[in-house]
N, C-alpha and C positions, 0 to 999 in steps of 0.2 A: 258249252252251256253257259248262258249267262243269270247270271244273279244277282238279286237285289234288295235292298234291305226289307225286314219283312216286321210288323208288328204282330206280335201271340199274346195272347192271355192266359197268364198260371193259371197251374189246375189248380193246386193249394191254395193261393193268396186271392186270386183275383184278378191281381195286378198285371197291366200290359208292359212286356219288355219287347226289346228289339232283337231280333238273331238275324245280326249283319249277314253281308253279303260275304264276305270273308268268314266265318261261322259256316256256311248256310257250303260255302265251298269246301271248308275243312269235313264238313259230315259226309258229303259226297264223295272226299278220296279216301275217307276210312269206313265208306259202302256202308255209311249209315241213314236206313231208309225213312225213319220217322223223324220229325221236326221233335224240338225240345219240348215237352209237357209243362215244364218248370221255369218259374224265374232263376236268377245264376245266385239269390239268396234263400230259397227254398230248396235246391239242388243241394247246398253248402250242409243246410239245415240237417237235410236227408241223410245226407250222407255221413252227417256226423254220428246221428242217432243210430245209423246200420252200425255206423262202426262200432260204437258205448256195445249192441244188444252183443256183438259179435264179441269184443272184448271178457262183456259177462258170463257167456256159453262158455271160452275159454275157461274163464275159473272156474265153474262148474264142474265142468268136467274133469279139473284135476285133480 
């Protein structure tokens, strides 16, 4: 299968990023079926925030 570079636009920001062809190959050998939602600074963002909520649940609960 050949691939090619592909322009998306974040769900969050707006903003149009690129999810290379190398990208776009890496999700298809770890059988990932949906394209990125996210720019790769919205992603960061995300994921930092899960982490904080996750971190706080921890204290909570100890």
């Amino acid at each position: 299968m050949s691939f090619e570079d592909k322009t998306i636009r974040c769900a969050d920001c707006g903003s149009d990023f690129m999810f290379s062809a190398s990208e776009q190959q890496f999700f298809a050998e770890k059988g990932f079926t949906n394209e990125p939602r996210r720019c790769p600074t919205c992603r960061r963002t995300r994921r930092q925030r899960q982490s904080n909520r996750t971190d706080v649940q921890r204290d909570w609960q100890a």
